[in-house]
C-alpha positions in Angstrom: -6.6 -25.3 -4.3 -5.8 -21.4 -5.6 -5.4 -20.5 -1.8 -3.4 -23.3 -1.2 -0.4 -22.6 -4.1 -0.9 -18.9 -2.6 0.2 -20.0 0.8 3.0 -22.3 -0.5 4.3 -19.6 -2.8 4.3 -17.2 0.4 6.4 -19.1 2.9 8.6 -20.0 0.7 9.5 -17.2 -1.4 8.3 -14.2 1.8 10.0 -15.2 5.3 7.8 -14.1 8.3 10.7 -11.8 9.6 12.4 -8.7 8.5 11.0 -6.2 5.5 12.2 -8.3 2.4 10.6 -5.4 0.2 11.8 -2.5 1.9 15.7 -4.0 1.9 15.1 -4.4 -1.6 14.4 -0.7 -2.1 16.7 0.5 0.0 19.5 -1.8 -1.4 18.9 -0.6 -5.0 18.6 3.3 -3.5 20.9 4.8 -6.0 19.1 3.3 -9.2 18.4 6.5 -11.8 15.4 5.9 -12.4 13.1 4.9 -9.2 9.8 3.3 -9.8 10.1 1.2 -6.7 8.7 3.9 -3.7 5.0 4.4 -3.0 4.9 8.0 -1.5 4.9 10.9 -2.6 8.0 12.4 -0.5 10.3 13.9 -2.6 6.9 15.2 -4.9 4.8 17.4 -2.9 5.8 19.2 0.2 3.7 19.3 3.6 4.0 22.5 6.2 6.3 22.5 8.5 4.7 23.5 11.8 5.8 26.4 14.2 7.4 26.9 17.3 4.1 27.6 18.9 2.6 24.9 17.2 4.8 22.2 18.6 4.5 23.7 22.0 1.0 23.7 21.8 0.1 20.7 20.1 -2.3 18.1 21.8 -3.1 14.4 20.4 -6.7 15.0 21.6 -7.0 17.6 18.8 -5.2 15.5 16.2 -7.8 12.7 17.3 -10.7 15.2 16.9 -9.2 16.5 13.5 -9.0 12.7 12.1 -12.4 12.2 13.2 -13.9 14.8 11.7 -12.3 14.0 8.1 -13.5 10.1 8.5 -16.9 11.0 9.6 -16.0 8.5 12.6 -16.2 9.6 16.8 -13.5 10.3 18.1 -13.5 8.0 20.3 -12.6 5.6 17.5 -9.5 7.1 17.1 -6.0 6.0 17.9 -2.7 7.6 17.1 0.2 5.1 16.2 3.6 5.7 14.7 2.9 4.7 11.5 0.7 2.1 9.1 2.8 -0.4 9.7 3.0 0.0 13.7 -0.9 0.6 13.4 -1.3 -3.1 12.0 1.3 -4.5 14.0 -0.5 -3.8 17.3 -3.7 -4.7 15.4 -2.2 -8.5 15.0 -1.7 -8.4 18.7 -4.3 -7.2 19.7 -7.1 -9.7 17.5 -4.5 -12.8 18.8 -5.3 -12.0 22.3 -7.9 -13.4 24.4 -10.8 -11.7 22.8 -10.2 -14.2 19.7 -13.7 -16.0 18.9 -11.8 -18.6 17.0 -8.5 -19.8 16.3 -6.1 -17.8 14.6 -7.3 -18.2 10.5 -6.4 -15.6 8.1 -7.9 -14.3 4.7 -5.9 -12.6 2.3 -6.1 -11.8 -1.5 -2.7 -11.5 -2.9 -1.2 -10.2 -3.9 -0.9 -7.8 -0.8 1.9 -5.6 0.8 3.7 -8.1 3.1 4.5 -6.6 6.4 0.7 -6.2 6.7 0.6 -10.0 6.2 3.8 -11.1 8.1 2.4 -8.6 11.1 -0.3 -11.6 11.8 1.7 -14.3 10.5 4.2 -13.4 13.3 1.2 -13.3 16.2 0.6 -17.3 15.0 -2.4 -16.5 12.1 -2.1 -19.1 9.7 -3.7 -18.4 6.1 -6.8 -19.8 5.2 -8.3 -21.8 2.3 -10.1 -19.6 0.1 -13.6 -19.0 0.6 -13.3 -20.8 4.3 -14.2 -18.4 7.7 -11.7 -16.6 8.8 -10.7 -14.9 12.1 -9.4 -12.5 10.8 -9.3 -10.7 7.1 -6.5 -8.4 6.0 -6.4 -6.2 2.9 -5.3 -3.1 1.4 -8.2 -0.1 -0.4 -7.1 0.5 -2.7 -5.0 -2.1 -3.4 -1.4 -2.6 -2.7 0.5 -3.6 -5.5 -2.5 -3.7 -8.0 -3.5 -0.2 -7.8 -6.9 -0.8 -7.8 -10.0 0.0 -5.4 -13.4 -2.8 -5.1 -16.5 -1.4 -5.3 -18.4 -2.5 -2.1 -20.4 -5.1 -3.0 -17.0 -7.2 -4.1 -15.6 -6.2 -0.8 -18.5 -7.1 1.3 -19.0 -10.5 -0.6 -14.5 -10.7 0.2 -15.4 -9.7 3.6 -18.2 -12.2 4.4 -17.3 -15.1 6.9 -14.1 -13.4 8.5 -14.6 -12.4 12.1 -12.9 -9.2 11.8 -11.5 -7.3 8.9 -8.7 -5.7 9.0 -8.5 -2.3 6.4 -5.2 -0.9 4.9 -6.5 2.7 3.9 -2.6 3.9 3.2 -4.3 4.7 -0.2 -7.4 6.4 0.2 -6.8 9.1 -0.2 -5.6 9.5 -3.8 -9.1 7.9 -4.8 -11.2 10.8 -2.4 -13.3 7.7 -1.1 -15.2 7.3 2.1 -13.4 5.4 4.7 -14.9 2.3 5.0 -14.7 3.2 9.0 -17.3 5.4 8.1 -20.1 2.8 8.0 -19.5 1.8 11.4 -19.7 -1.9 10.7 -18.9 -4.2 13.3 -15.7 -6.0 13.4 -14.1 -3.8 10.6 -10.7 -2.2 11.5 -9.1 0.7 9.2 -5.6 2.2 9.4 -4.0 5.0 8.0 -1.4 7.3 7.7 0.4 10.4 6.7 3.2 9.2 4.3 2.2 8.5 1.1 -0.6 10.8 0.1 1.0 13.5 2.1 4.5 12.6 2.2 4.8 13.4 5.1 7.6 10.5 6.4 9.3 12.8 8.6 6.1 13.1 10.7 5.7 9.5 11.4 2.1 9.0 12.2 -0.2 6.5 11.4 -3.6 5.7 13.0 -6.4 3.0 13.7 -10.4 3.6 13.2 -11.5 0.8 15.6 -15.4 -0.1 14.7 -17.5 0.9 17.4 -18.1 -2.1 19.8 -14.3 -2.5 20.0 -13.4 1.1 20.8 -13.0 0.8 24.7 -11.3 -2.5 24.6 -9.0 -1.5 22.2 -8.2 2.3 24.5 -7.6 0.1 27.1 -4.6 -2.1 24.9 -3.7 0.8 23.0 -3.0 3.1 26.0 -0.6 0.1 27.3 1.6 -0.7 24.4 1.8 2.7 22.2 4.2 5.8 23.0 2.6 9.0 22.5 2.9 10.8 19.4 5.9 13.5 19.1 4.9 17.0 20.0 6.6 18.4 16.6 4.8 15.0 14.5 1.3 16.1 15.6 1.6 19.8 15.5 2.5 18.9 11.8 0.0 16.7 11.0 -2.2 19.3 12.0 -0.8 22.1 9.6 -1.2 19.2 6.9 -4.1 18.5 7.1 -5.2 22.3 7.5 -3.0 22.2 4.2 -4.6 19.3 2.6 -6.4 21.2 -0.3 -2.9 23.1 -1.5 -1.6 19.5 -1.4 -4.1 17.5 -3.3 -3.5 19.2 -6.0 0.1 19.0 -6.1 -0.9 15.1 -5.8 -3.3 15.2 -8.5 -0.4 17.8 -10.7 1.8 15.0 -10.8 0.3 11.9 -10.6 -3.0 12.4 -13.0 -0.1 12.9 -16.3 1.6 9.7 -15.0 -1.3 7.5 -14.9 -2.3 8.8 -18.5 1.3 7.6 -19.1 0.5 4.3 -17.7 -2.5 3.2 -18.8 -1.4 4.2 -22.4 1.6 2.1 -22.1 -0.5 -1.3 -20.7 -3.8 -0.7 -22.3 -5.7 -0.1 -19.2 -7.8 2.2 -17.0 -5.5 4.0 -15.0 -4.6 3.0 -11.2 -6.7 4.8 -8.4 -3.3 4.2 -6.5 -0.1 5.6 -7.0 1.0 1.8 -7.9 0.5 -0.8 -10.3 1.5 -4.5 -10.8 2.5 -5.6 -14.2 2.0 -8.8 -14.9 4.5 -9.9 -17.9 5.0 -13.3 -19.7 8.1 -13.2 -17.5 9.1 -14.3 -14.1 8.6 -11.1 -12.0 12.2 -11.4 -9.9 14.0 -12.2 -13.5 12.4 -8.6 -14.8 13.1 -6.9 -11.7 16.7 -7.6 -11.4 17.5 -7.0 -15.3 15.8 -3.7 -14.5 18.1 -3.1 -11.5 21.3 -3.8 -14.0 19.6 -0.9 -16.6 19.7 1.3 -13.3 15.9 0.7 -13.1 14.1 0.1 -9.8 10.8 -1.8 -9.6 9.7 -4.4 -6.9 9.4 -8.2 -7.7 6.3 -9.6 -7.3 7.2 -12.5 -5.5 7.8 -9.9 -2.4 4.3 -9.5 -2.5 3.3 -13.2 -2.7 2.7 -13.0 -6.2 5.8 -14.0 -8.6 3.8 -13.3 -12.2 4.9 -9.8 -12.6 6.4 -6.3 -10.8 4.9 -3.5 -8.3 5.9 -0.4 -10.4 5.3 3.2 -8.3 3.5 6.0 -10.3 4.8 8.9 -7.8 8.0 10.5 -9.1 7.8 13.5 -11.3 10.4 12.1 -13.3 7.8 8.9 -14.2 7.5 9.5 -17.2 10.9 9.3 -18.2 11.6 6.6 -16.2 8.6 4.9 -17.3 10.3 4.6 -20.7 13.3 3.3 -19.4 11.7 0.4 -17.8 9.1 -0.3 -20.9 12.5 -0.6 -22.8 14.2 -3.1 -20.5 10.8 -4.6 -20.3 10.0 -4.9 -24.2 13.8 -5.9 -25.5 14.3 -8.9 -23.9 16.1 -11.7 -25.9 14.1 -14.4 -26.1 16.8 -17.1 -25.7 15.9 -21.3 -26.0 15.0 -23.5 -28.9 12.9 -21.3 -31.7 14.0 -18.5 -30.8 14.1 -15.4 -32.5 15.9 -12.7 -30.6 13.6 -10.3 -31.7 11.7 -8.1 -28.8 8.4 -9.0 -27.4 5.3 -7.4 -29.4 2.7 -5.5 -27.8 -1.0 -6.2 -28.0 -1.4 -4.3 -30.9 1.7 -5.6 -32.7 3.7 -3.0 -32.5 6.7 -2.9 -30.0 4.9 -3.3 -26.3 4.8 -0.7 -24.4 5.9 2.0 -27.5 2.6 4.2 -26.8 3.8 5.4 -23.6 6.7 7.1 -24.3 5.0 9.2 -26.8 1.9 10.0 -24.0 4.6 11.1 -21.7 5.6 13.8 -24.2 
């Protein structure tokens, strides 16, 4: 019955076309305070690569590069344009004749939607909870939660789908394994080079296909995907020979944020830059009397989950505009018969939310 409301809730609040999340960033662009973008552009800087670099750049090394981070062959390496185009062509590909069943799909939301509209739009229709699946999607870490399984949840998620379909735009801000790197059958990762490395100018993405499925898949992916950019590869390469000097510009600014955050909600930190805040209000209501405070955060319900909003940990500015949102958050009115007009108390019946300000100082 859970995954039933879940699948209601998602076709009617998410339609199957268009980004509804990414208009509503973009829409609310010029808020002061941004809690609503995931990467860390605008936080850490990547190399920018040569002349010679971009003249000499080969995908083949890029490939060989990738594989040798993952722990994967090579061979289970393909180059895409991005996350997102990497699970789009994944969608097409699992629909296609290979399918061993018709087209079911697991998911746990909430969960970033395009990687859920990408199979929605190929015909996958979600499945009852608990029921086989074709095909499993999710993001590790999570995307909004913020969190990472531990493998034996995953595994007992995982059991009974077909194939299972790995968002790892995260990983890399926990320093975890791939979950490519245990070569199980049937289980798909992608990646990419935008959030931990900000690195959106690059546009490049990329799928770890498990090891029975590598040749089919070189045979689709060589038919439907450009070749990366000379200039995006040669700087994916100097990033990743960077990628030391850069985690710890990630881990400068995002280790004093998530202090910030867990103080302010009372719980471990998020191995992802993001977290989803579940409130005793309606998740769209608090997002848009956020936006009116010049506050961005995303609502729930974009992410098939309407209890509560994404908030986005990445900003060096967080901390300030951490406090902006807790005080929008915590001085609601409470309106309707009985009411007070008093804010909403925290747990430990002080103001909610008033440690955080003081952690961010």
């Amino acid at each position: 019955m859970v995954a039933a409301r879940c699948r209601h809730k998602w076709d009617r609040i998410v339609p199957a076309v268009g980004f509804p999340l990414g208009d509503w960033i973009d829409d609310h662009a010029d808020c002061r305070h941004d809690l609503g973008r995931s990467g860390m552009a605008g936080s850490v800087e990547h190399p920018r690569p040569t002349d010679e670099e971009v003249r000499t750049a080969k995908e083949s090394d890029l490939r060989q590069a990738l594989a040798e981070r993952i722990r994967v062959d090579p061979g289970r390496v393909f180059l895409t344009h991005g996350a997102t185009e990497a699970n789009g062509w994944l969608a097409s590909f699992l629909a296609g004749p290979g399918a061993t069943r018709e087209r079911t799909l697991r998911v746990q939301f909430p969960e970033y939607p395009p990687f859920v509209d990408a199979f929605r739009a190929m015909g996958f229709r979600l499945a009852f909870a608990r029921r086989a699946a074709a095909v499993g999607v999710i993001s590790q870490p999570r995307n909004p939660e913020g969190d990472l399984w531990p493998a034996d949840r995953f595994a007992a998620w995982a059991e009974g789908a077909d194939q299972v379909v790995v968002d790892e735009t995260f990983r890399e801000f926990g320093g975890t394994p791939s979950l490519s790197s245990t070569g199980h059958p049937g289980w798909w990762t992608t990646g990419t080079f935008t959030k931990f490395f900000g690195a959106d100018d690059l546009r490049v993405g990329f799928v770890i296909a498990p090891p029975e499925q590598s040749a089919a898949f070189a045979a689709f992916h060589a038919n439907v995907v450009d070749h990366v950019p000379p200039y995006s590869v040669a700087g994916a390469l100097a990033t990743l020979r960077d990628q030391d000097r850069i985690a710890r510009d990630v881990r400068a600014v995002l280790e004093p944020n998530r202090r910030a955050w867990s103080a302010a909600v009372h719980a471990p930190p998020p191995v992802a830059p993001v977290a989803f805040d579940r409130t005793d209000e309606d998740g769209r209501t608090l997002a848009e009397r956020c936006v009116r405070a010049s506050v961005l955060v995303c609502p729930g319900d974009l992410f098939g989950d309407p209890s509560g909003v994404r908030v986005c940990l990445t900003r060096r500015s967080f901390r300030e505009d951490l406090a902006a949102y807790l005080d929008v958050r915590d001085r609601r009115e409470v309106t309707g018969p009985g009411a007070t007009g008093r804010p909403r108390r925290g747990r430990d019946g002080g103001p909610a939310g008033a440690a955080a300000p003081a952690a961010g100082r």
